[in-house]
C-alpha positions as CSV (number, residue, x, y, z in Angstrom):
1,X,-0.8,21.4,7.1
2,X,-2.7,23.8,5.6
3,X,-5.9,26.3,6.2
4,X,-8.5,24.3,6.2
5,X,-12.5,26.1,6.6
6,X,-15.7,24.0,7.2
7,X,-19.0,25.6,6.8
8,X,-22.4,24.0,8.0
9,X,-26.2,25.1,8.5
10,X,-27.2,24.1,11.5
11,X,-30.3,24.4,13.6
12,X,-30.1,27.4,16.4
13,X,-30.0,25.1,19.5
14,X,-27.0,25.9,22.2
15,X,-26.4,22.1,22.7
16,X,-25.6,22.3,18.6
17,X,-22.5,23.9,19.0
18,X,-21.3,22.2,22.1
19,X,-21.1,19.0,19.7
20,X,-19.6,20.8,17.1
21,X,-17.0,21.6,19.3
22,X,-17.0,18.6,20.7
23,X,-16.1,16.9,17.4
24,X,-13.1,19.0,17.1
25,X,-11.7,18.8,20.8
26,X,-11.7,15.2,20.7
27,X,-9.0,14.8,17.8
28,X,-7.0,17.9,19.9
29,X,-8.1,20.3,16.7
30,X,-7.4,23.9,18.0
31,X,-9.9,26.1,16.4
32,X,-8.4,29.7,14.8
33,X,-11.4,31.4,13.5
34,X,-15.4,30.3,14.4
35,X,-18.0,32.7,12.7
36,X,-21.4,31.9,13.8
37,X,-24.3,34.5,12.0
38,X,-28.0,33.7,11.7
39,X,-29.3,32.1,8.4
40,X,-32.5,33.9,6.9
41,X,-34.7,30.9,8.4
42,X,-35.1,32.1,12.5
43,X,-34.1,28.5,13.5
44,X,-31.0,28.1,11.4
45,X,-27.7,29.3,12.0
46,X,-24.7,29.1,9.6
47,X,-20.8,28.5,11.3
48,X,-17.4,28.5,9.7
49,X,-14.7,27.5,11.4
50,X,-11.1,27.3,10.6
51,X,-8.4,24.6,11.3
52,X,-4.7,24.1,10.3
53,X,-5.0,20.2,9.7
54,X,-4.4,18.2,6.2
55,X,-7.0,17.4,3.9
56,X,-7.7,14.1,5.2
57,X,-8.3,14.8,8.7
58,X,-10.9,17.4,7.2
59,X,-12.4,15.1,5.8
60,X,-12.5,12.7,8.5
61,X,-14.2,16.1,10.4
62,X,-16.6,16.9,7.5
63,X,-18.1,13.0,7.5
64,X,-18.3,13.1,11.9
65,X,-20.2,16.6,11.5
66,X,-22.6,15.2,9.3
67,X,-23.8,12.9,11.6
68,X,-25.0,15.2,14.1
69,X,-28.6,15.2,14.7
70,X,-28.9,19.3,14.3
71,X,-26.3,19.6,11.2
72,X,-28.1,20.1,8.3
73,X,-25.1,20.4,5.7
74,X,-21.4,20.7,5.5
75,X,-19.6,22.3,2.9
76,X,-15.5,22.1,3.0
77,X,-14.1,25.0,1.7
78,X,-10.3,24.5,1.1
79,X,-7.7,27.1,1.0
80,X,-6.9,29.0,-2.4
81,X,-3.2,29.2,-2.0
């Protein structure tokens, strides 16, 4: 398994990150690093957060992230080592 970061846009709602989260407690993903920082728009917020999973199941996560209503995009940003 390696280092895996996702990094999204998303709009500034609370309820936004609960289903982030959500998406990575049901597969049992433990998160080691979230960063959430306010995007230049007021209503938009960017997050990373970091996994140790294998390239597929980040996938898997990328494509279930996307289909939340208040996700705008998701970039997967893999691990340079």
């Amino acid at each position: 398994m390696n280092e895996q970061t996702i990094q999204m846009m998303v709009v500034n709602h609370p309820a936004t990150f609960l289903r982030i989260l959500g998406v990575y407690s049901r597969r049992g993903i433990q998160i080691d690093r979230m960063s959430i920082n306010r995007a230049d728009q007021q209503h938009l917020s960017n997050v990373s957060i970091t996994v140790q999973c294998d390239s597929s199941m980040i996938d898997h996560l990328s494509k279930q992230l996307e289909k939340q209503v208040d996700v705008i995009s998701v970039f997967k940003c893999s691990d340079p080592s």
